[in-house]
C-alpha positions in Angstrom: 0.0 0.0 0.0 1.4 3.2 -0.9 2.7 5.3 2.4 0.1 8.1 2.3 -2.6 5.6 1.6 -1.6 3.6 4.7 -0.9 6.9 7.0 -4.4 8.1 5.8 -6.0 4.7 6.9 -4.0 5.0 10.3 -5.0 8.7 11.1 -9.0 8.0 10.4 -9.1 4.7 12.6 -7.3 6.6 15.2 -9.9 10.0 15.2 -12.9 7.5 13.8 -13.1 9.8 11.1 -12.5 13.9 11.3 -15.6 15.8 12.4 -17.8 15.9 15.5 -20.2 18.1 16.8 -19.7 20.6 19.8 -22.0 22.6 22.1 -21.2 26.1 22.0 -23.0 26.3 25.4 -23.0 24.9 29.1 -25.9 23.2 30.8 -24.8 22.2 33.9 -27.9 23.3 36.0 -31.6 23.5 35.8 -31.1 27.0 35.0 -29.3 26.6 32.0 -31.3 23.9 31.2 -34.5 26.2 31.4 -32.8 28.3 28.4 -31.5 26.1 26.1 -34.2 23.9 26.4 -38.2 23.9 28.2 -39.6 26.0 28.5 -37.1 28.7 27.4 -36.5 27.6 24.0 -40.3 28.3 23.6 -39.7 32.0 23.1 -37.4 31.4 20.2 -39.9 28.9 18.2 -42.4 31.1 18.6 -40.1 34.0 17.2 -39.3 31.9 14.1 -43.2 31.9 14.1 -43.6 35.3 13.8 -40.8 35.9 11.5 -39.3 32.5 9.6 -35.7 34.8 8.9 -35.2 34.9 13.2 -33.9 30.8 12.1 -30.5 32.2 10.9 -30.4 34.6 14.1 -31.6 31.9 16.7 -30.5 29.0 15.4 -27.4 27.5 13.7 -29.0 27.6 10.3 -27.2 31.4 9.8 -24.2 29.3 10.1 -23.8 26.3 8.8 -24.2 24.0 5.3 -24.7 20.8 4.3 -22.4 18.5 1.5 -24.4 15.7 0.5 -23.9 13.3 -2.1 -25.2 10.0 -3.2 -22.0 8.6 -3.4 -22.5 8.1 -7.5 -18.9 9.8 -8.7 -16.8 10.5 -6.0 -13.4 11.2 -6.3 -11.4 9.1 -9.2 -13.4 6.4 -7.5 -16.5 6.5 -9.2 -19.8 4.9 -8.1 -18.8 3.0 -4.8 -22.0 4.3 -3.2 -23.3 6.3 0.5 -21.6 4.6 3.2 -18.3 4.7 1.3 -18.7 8.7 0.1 -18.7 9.7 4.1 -15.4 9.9 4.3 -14.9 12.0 1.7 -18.0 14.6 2.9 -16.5 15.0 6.2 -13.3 15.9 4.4 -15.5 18.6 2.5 -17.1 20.0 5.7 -14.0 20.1 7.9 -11.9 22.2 4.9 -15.1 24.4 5.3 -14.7 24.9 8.7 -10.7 25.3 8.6 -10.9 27.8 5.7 -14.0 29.5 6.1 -14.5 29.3 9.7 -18.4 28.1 9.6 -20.0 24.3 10.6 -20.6 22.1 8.0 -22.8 18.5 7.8 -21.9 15.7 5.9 -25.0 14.1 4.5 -24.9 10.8 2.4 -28.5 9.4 0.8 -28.9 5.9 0.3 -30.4 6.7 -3.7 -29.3 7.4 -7.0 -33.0 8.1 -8.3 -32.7 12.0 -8.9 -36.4 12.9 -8.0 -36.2 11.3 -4.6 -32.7 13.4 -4.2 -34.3 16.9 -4.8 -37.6 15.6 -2.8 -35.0 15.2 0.1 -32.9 18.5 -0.6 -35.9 20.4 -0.6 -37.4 18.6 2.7 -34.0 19.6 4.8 -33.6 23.0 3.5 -34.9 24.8 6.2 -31.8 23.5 8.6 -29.0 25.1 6.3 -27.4 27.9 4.9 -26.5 26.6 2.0 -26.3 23.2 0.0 -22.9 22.2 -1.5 -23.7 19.3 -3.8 -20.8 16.4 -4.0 -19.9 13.3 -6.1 -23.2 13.0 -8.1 -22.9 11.4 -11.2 -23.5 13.3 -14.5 -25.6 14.1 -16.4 -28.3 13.3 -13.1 -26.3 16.4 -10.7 -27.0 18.8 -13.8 -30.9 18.2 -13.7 -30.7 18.3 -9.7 -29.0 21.3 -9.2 -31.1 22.8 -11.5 -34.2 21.9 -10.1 -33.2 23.2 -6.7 -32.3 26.8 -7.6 -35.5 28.3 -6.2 -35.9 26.5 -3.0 -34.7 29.8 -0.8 -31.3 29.3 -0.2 -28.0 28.6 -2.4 -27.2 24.7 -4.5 -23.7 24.9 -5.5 -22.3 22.0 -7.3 -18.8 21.8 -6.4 -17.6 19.3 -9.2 -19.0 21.6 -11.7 -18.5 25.1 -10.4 -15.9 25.1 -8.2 -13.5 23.0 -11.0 -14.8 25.4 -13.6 -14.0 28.3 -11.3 -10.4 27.3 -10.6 -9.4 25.5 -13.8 -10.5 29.2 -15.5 -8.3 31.1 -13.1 -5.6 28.9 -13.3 -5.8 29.1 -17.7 -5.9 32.5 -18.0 -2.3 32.7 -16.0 -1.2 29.9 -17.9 -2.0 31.7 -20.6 -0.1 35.2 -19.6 3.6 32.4 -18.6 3.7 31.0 -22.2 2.6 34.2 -23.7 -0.3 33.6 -25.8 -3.5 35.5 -26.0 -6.3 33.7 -23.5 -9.0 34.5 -26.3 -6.7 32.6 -29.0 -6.4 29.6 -27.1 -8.0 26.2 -28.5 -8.6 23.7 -25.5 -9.2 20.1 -25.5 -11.4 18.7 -22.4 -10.5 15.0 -21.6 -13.9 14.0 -19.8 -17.3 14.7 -20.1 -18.9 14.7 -16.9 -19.8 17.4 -14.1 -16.8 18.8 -14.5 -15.5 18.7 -18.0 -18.9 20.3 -19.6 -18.8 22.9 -16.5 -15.2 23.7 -17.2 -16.1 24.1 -21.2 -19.4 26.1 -20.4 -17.1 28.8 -18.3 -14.1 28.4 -21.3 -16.7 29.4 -23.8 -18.8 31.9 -22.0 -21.6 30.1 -21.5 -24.6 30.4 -19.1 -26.4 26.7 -19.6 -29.7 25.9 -18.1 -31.2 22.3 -19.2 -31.8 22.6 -22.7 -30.5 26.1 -23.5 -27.0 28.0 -23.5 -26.2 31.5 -24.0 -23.2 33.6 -24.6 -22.2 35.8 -21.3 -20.8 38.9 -22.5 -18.8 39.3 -19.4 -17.2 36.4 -19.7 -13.8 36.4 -21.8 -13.8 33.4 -23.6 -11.2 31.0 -25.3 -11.0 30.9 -29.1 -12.7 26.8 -29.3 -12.9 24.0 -27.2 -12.8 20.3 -28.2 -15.4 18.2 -25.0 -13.9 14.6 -25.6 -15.5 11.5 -23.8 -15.2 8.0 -24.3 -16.5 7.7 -27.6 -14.6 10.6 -28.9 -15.2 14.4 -30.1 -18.2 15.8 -29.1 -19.5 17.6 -32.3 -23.4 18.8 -33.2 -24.9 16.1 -34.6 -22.6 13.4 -33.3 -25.1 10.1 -31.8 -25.3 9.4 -28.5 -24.5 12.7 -26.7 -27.2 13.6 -23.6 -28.9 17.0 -23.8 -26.2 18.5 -22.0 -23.4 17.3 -24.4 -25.6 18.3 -26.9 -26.2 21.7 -26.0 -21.9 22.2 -25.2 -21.3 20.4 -28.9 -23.4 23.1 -30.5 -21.9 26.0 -29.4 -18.2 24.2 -29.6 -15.5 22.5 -31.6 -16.6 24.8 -34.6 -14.4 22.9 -37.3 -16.5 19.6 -36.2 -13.2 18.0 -35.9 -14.0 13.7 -35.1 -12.2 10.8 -33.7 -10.1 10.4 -31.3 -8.4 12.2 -28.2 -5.2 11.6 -30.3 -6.5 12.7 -33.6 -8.3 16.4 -32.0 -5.9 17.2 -29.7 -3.2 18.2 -32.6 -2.3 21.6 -32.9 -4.0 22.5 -29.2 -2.9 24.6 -26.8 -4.1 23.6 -24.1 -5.6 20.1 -22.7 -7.4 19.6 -19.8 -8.0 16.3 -18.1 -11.0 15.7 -15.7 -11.2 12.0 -16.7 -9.0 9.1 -14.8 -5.6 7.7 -15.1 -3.2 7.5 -17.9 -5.8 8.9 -20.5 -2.8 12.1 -21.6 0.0 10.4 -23.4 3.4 12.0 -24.4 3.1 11.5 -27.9 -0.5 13.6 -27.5 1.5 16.2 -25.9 4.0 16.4 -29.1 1.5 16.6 -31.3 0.4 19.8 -29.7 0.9 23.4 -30.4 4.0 25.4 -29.2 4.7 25.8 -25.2 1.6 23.7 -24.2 -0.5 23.9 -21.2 -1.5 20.5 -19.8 -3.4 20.4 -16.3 -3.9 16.6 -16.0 -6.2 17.1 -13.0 -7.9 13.4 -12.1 -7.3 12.3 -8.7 -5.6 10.0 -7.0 -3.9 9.3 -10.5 -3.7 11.7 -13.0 -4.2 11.8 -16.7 -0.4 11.8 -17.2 2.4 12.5 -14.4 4.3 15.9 -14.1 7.9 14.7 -15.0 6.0 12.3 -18.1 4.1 15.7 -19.4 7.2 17.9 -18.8 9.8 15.7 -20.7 7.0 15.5 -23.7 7.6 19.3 -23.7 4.7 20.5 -21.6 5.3 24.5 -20.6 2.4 24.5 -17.9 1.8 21.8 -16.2 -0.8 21.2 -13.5 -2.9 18.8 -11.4 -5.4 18.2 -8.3 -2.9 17.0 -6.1 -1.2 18.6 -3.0 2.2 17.4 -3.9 3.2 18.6 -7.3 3.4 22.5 -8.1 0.4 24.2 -9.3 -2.6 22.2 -7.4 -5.9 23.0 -8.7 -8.0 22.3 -6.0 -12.1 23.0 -5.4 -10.9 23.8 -2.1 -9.5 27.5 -3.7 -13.0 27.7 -4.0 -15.9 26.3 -2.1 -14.9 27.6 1.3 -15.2 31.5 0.2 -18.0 31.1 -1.7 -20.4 29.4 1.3 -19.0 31.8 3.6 -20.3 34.9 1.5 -23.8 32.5 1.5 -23.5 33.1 5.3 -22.6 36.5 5.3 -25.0 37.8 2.7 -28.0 34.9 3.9 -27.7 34.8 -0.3 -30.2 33.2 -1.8 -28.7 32.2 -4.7 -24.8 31.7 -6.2 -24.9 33.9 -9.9 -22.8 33.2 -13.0 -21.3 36.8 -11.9 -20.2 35.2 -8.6 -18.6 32.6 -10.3 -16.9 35.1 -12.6 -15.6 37.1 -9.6 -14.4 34.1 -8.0 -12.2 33.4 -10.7 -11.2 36.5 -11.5 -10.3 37.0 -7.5 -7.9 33.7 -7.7 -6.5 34.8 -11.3 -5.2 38.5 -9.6 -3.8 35.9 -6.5 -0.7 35.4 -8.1 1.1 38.5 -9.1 3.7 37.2 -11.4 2.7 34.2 -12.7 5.5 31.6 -13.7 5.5 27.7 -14.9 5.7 26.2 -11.5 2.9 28.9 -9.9 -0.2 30.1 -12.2 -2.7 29.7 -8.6 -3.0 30.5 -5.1 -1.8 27.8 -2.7 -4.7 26.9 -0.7 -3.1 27.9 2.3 -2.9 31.3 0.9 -3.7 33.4 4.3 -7.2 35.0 4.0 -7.7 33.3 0.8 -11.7 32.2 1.4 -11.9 35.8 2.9 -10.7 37.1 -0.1 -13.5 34.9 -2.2 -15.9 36.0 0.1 -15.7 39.8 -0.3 -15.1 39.5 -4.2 -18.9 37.7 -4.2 -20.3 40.3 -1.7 -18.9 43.5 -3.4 -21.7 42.0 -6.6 -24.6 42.3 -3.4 -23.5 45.7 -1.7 -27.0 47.1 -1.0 -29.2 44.2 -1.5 -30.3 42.1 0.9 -29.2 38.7 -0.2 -30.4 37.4 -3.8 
């Protein structure tokens, strides 16, 4: 077993796992039982009564979230269902409380059938904050999210948003190292889930809801991108592509290039892999265009390894792990954003709030070089930073 596997093992038998719940009161008389229980606590349901916003002052709804998942795509683990997700949402809600500073739930839900999903979202609502969605398989976490964007209080799909969010930040300063014009580059996606049609939505300037895309003039997009699953090029008109391919296919890859990761990815500038293990070879990487930009981003094992891309003649390189340079990491991003949700009581997260988010982690890094294009996700103050970006879009309005 590899070390940090085995150490990892070790440390989560020794804590039984890494969260736990802690009063933020004493009751060690009848006196302080009389307030934080009967009859005291009376006054305060009866407030909430009255006036259903006194919840986020009186209780720990103005402060906490929930991750849930249904354990259908986690990690690069894929469909290994609830009980074996929880470790992973506790992960998610104890970076939320080390980087954002508020109290976060894990929830797993033992079903995969999206209607009972959004029945249950929608029935637990009232105890959060905010939602952060996790490791639900595509193209089911598109048509959940959407269906919970009215329901009072944010859904933020991290595998889509928060990947799209850093994987744009971290392009744009890739793009500024090996000197070429952000708005020139042509990017090929390895990976057509969550993540890859989020990242090629945000690439293209795109604001996507079920069936329909439109361009966002304030977003500065890249010249094409080239969505590539298992089958291949995603092109309009190509067979078996779900509405959501469909609707990315239409509005990319406007040569309606076919075949192969190894036959599209000549002449790119850039490839991005949100796929699984050994899917970027080096002879790909020769075959693209001058300087590339590879961010092989899969996790544990990525698409191809640093030193592999590098010697291939990669410029950039990139991944989702901790110990090579250049991590990029949903943790940049998820912790600033829910604490602005709990700042603001927002009711909603806004394509401009993504934007801002990015842009925010883009101006980070000062001088961006090969070996640093993002913020290290111990930057100090970097949620805080995330968070004000997002509220500066809501100064004067009471949430949205």
């Amino acid at each position: 077993m590899d070390t940090v596997y085995k150490k990892s093992m070790e440390y989560h038998k020794k804590f039984g796992g890494k969260i736990t719940t802690k009063a933020l009161v004493n009751v060690s008389n009848k006196n302080d039982l009389s307030l934080a229980y009967t009859p005291g606590v009376a006054e305060s349901c009866r407030a909430i009564v009255k006036n259903i916003a006194e919840a986020y002052n009186l209780t720990w709804k103005g402060r906490t979230v929930a991750v849930i998942s249904d354990g259908s795509a986690v990690l690069g683990l894929g469909n290994i269902g609830a009980d074996a997700a929880i470790p992973v949402m506790e992960g998610k809600a104890l970076l939320i409380k080390k980087f954002a500073g508020i109290d976060a739930v894990p929830i797993v839900i033992n079903t995969q059938n999206s209607d009972e999903i959004i029945r249950f979202v929608q029935q637990i609502a009232p105890n959060f904050a905010g939602i952060n969605l996790e490791d639900i398989s595509a193209p089911r976490c598109f048509q959940i999210e959407e269906s919970l964007q009215n329901i009072g209080i944010p859904v933020f799909h991290d595998d889509q948003h928060g990947t799209a969010i850093a994987v744009t930040a971290a392009l744009h300063n890739a793009a500024k190292v090996v000197k070429k014009p952000y708005r020139s580059l042509k990017v090929i996606i390895v990976g057509a889930g969550a993540a890859g049609i989020s990242i090629s939505r945000m690439l293209l300037g795109l604001d996507c809801f079920g069936k329909k895309c439109l361009r966002n003039l304030n977003i500065e997009s890249v010249q094409d991108v080239i969505l590539v699953d298992r089958k291949g090029a995603l092109y309009s008109g190509r067979d078996d592509q779900n509405i959501y391919k469909q609707v990315v296919a239409a509005m990319s890859n406007k040569s309606k290039k076919k075949g192969s990761l190894t036959q599209v990815v000549k002449g790119a500038d850039a490839i991005i892999g949100v796929s699984g293990p050994n899917t970027i070879t080096e002879a790909m990487i020769r075959d693209m265009s001058v300087k590339p930009i590879v961010f092989a981003m899969a996790n544990p094992t990525p698409e191809i390894l640093p030193d592999a891309a590098k010697r291939a003649g990669a410029y950039v390189v990139a991944t989702g792990r901790s110990d090579f340079p250049n991590q990029i990491n949903n943790v940049l991003v998820f912790p600033g954003v829910f604490k602005a949700v709990v700042q603001k009581r927002l009711k909603i997260i806004t394509s401009e709030m993504k934007i801002a988010t990015s842009r925010t982690l883009e101006k980070m890094v000062k001088n961006p070089s090969a070996n640093n294009i993002i913020p290290d996700v111990f930057t100090p103050n970097l949620a805080d930073k995330v968070a004000r970006a997002i509220l500066r879009l809501t100064s004067g309005k009471k949430g949205l």
